[in-house]
C-alpha positions in Angstrom: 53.4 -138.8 -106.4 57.0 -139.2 -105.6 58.5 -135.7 -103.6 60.4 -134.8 -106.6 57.6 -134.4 -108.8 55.6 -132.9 -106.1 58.6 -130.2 -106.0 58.0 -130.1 -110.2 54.8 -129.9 -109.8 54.2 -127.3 -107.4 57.2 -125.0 -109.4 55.5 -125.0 -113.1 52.1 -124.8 -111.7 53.8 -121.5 -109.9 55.6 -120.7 -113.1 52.0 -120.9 -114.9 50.6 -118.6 -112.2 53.3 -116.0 -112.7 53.3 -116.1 -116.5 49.4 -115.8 -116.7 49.4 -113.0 -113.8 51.4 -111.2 -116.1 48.2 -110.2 -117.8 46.4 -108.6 -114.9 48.3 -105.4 -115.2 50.4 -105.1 -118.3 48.1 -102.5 -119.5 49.1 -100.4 -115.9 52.4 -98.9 -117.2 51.3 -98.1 -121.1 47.8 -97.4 -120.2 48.4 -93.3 -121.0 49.4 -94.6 -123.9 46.8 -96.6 -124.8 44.6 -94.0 -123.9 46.1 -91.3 -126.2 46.7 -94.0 -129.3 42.7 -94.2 -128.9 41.0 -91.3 -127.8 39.9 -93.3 -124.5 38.4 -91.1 -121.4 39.9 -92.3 -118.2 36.6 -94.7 -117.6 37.5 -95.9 -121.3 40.7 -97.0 -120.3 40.3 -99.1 -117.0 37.9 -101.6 -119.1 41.2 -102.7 -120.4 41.4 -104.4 -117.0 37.7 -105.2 -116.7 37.5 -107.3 -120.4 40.5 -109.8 -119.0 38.8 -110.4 -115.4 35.4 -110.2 -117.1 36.2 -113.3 -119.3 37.7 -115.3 -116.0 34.2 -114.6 -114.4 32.3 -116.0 -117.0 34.2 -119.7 -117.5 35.8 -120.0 -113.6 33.0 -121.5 -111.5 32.5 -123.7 -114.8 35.9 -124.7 -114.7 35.8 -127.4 -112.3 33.4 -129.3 -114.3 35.7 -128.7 -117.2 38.4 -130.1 -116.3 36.2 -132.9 -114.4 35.7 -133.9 -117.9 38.9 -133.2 -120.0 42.0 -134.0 -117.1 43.4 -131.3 -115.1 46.5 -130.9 -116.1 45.6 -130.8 -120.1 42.5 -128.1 -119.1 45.4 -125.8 -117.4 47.1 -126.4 -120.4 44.7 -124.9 -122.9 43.9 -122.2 -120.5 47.0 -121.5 -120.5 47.4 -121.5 -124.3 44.2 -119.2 -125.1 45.8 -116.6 -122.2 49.1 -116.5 -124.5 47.1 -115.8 -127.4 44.7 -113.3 -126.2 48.3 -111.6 -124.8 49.7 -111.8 -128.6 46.6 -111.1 -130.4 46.7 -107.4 -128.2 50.0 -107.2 -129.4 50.1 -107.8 -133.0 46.4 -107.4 -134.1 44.3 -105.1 -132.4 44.2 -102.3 -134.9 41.2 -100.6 -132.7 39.8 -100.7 -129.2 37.0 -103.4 -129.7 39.6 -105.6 -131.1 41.9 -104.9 -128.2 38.9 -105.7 -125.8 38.0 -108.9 -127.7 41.3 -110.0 -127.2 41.7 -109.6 -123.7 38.6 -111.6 -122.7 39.5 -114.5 -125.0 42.6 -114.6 -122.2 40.4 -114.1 -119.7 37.8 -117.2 -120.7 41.1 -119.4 -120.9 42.1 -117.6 -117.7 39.3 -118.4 -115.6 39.0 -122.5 -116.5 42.5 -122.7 -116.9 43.0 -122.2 -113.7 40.2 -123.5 -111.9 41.8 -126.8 -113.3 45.1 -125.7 -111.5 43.6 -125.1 -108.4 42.4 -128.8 -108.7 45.6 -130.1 -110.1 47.6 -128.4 -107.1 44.7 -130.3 -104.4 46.1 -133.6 -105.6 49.9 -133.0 -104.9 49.8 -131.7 -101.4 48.5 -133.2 -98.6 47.5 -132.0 -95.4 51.5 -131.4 -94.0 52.3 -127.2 -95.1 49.0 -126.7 -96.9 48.9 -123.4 -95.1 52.3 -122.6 -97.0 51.9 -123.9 -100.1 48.5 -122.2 -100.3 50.3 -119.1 -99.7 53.4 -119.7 -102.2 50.8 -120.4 -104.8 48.9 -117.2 -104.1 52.3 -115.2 -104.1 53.0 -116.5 -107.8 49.9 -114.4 -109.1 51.3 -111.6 -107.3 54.8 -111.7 -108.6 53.7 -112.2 -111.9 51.2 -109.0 -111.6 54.3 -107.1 -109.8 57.1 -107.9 -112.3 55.2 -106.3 -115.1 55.1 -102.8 -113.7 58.6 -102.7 -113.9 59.6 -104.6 -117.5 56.7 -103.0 -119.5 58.1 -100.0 -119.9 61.7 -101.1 -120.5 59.7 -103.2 -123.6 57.8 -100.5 -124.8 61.1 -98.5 -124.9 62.0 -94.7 -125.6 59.5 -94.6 -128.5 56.4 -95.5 -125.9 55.4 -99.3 -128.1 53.0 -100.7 -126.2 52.1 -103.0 -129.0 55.8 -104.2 -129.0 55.9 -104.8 -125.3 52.4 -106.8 -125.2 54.5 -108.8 -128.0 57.1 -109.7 -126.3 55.8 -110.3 -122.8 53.5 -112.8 -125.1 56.6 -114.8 -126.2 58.0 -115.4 -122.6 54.5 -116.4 -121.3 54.7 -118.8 -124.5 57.8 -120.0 -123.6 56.3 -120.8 -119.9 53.7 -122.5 -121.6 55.9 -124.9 -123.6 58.0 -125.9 -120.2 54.7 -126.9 -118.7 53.3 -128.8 -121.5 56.3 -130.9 -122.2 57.7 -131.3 -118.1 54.7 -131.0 -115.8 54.3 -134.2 -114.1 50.5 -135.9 -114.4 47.7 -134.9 -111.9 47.0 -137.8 -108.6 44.0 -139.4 -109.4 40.8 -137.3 -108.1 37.4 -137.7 -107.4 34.8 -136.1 -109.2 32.9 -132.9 -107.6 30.2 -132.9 -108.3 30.5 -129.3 -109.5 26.7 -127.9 -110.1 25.3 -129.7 -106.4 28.7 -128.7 -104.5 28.5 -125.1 -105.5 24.5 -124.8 -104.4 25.6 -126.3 -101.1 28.6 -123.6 -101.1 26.1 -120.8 -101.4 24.1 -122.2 -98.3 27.1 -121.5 -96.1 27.2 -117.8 -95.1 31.3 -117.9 -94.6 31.5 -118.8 -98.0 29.7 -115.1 -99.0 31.9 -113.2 -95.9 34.9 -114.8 -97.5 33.9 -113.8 -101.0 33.6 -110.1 -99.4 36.8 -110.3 -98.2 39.0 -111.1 -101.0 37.1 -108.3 -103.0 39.1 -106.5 -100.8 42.7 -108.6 -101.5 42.8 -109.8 -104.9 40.8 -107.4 -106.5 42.2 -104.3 -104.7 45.4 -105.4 -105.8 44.5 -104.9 -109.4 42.7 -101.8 -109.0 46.0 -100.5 -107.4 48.2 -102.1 -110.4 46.2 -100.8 -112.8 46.3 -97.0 -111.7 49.4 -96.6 -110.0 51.3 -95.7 -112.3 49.4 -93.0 -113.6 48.8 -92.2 -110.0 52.5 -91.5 -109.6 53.4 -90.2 -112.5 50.1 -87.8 -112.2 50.5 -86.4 -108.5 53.9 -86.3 -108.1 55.9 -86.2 -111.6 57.7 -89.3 -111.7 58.6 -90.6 -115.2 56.2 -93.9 -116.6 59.5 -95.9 -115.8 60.5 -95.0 -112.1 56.6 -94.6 -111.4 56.2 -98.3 -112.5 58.8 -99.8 -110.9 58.0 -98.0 -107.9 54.0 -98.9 -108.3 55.3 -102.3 -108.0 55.8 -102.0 -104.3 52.7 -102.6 -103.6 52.3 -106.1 -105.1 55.6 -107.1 -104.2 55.1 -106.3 -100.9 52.1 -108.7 -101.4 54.2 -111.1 -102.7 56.0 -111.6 -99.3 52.5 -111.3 -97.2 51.0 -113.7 -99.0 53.3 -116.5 -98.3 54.1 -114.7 -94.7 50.2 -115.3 -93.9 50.6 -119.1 -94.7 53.9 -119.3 -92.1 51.9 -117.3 -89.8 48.8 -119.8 -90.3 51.3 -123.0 -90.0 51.9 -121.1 -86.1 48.5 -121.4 -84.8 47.0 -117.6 -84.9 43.3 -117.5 -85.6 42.7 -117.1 -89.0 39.7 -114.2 -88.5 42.4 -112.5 -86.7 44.7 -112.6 -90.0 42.0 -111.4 -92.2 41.2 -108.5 -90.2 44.6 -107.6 -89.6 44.6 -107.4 -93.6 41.5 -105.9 -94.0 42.6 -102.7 -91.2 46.3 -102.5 -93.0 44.5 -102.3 -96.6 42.4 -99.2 -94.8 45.4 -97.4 -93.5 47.4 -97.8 -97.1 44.5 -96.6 -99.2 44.0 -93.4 -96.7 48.0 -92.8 -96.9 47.7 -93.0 -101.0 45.1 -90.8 -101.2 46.2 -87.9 -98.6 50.1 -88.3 -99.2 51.7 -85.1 -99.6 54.7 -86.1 -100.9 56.7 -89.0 -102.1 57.7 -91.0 -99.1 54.5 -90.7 -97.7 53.2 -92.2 -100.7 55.4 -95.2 -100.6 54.3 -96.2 -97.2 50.7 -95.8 -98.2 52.1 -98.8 -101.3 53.8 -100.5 -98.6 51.0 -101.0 -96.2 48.0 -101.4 -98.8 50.0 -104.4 -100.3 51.0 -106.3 -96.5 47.0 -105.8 -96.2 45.6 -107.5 -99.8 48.4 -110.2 -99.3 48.3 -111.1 -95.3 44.6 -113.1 -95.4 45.1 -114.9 -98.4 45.8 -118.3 -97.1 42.9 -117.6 -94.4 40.4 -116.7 -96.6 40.6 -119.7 -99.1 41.7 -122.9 -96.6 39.2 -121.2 -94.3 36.6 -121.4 -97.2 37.5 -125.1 -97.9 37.0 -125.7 -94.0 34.2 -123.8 -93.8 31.8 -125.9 -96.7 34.0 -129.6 -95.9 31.5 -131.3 -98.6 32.3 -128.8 -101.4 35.7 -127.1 -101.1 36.6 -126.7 -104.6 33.1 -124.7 -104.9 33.7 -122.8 -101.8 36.7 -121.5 -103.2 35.4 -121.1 -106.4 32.9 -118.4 -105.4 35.5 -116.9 -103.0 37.6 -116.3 -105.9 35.0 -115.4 -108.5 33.7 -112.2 -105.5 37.8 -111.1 -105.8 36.8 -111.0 -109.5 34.2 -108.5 -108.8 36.7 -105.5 -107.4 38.9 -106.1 -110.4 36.2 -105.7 -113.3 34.5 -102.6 -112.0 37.3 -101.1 -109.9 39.7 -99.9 -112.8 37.0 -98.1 -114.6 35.8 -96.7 -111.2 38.2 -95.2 -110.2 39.2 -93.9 -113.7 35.8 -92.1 -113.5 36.6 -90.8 -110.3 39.9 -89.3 -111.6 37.8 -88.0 -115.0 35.5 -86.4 -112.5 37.5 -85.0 -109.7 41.6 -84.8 -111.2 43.4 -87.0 -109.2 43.2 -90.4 -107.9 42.0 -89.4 -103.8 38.2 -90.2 -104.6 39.0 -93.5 -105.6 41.2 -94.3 -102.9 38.8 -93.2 -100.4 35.8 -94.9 -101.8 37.6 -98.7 -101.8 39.0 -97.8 -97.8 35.0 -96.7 -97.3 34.4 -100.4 -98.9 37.0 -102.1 -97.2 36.3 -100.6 -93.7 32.4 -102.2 -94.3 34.0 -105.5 -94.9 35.8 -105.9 -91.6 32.4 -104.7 -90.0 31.2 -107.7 -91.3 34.0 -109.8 -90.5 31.9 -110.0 -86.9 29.5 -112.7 -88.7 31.5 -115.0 -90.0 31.2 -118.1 -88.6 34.3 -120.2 -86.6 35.7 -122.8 -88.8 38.5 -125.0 -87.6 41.5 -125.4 -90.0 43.5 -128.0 -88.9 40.2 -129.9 -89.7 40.8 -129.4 -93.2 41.9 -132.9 -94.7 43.3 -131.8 -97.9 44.2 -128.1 -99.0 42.9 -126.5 -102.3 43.4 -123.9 -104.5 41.2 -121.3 -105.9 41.1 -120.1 -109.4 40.4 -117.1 -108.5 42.5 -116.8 -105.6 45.1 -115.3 -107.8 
């Protein structure tokens, strides 16, 4: 592929990543409103979350075979598609809160193949030269997408409090997105077939490939947890209105944003990648402690601050190091990595919501994830050495976002 449309390619496969992110935490800055519209407890509420990331789980370990058997580049494209409609469908015709649910996990089932085929799509444009940042500019996509929403949903759902309108019209722009990729995205490199169902079994036989999984729980997943509550969180403990409190919530993923891609540079300059992760893993501790004790405002911000440098640092460590790790089945390895970030992000929301039910603020929750966390970098002590610069060819994870 010429370096031109390797430079297209890698753009709109970004652009697709930050239009479909959009839908990990729209429901963050309207979810009171959702809430009161529908008589929802707070446990109620953070299943809004759970029913997109549920629907990803269920189609994203399939979704290499998928697009094994339809093209990559056509299987992100009607991922893509069934995301938009799931995000207009919530918007214009989900009358009750089944309705809204059903929605959101038809974008999640496009979600999770959709991008499974772009995390194959993206292995054939870049070769072994920058993988590290190009793994990480890919990741930081998902978080922009997740970030940018905390601050426009509220200027969408404007004075009168529409979430309905702003699920509308954050629908059309992802549409838009989707028609710049279908009609300008260049054709995927020719690929060889995985092998899906025998590459994942021999995945699961490698025990970095479960350590890894564990450890993006505590990135991807955590990230969502924090942009589905943190609005409420700051509007809650320290009366902030829904529109400073989102754009200020957003720190913590835009802050990602910049890890992310930071990790990969950091990679590209030799430092061990375990070290990486566990620097992540200690910095997510520290935020979620600050969030949960802050006494005031500032102190609050830090906590954002630091919790989003920790889910954003191992990225690029965590999924070239699974590929490295399982050499015969990277696209599998990855897979799974991504589908155990899944995990955090369909029970975490309504966790911690029934924490806050429970207790009246958002500490418990905070506490209980650093607990979970601060087990994971225990077990950082097994995994295995794996050598990256081994790695012939860099690949993305669908559920790396």
């Amino acid at each position: 592929m010429p370096a031109s449309s390797r430079r297209r390619a890698l753009l709109l496969i970004c652009a697709v990543a930050v239009a479909v992110a959009t839908n990990y935490t729209i429901q963050g800055p309207v979810l009171g409103l959702i809430r009161a519209e529908f008589a929802l407890s707070s446990a109620d509420a953070g299943i809004i979350a759970t029913a997109f990331f549920a629907g990803a789980a269920l189609t994203m370990l399939a979704g290499g075979a998928i697009a094994d058997r339809i093209g990559t580049r056509f299987a992100v494209t009607l991922g893509f598609l069934l995301v938009a409609i799931g995000n207009l469908g919530t918007g214009l015709l989900a009358p009750s809160f089944p309705a809204l649910l059903g929605w959101r996990v038809l974008g999640g089932l496009g979600s999770g193949f959709g991008f499974a085929a772009g995390a194959s799509y993206t292995r054939t444009i870049f070769d072994d030269r920058g993988r590290h940042l190009a793994q990480g500019l890919y990741g930081a996509s998902f978080l922009l997408g997740s970030g940018i929403t905390l601050a426009y949903v509220p200027i969408l759902a404007g004075p009168s409090g529409d979430w309905r309108l702003a699920f509308t019209l954050s629908a059309l722009a992802v549409a838009a997105v989707w028609v710049v990729w279908t009609l300008f995205a260049p054709s995927e490199a020719p690929a060889l077939a995985s092998g899906t169902q025998a590459t994942l079994a021999v995945a699961l036989h490698e025990r970095n490939t479960w350590l890894l999984a564990l450890c993006h729980m505590c990135g991807f997943g955590m990230a969502i947890v924090i942009g589905t509550w943190v609005t409420l969180y700051l509007a809650a403990a320290f009366g902030l209105p829904i529109a400073a409190a989102g754009l200020i919530g957003s720190l913590t993923i835009v802050t990602g944003i910049a890890a992310r891609a930071s990790g990969g540079v950091v990679l590209e300059g030799g430092l061990r990648p375990v070290r990486l992760i566990r620097a992540g893993l200690t910095l997510t501790i520290i935020g979620l402690v600050t969030m949960a004790l802050a006494p005031a405002l500032p102190v609050a911000i830090v906590g954002l601050v630091v919790t989003g440098l920790g889910v954003g640092l191992p990225y690029a460590a965590v999924f070239n190091g699974a590929a490295a790790s399982a050499p015969t089945s990277p696209v599998s390895a990855q897979a799974f990595v991504g589908w155990g970030g899944l995990l955090t992000a369909i029970f975490g929301p309504p966790l911690v919501g029934t924490l806050f039910d429970a207790t009246g603020d958002f500490a418990a929750g905070f506490l209980v994830f650093a607990a979970i966390v601060a087990a994971v970098l225990v077990l950082t002590s097994l995994i295995r050495p794996f050598d990256l610069a081994a790695q012939d060819v860099a690949v993305t994870s669908p559920g790396s976002r």
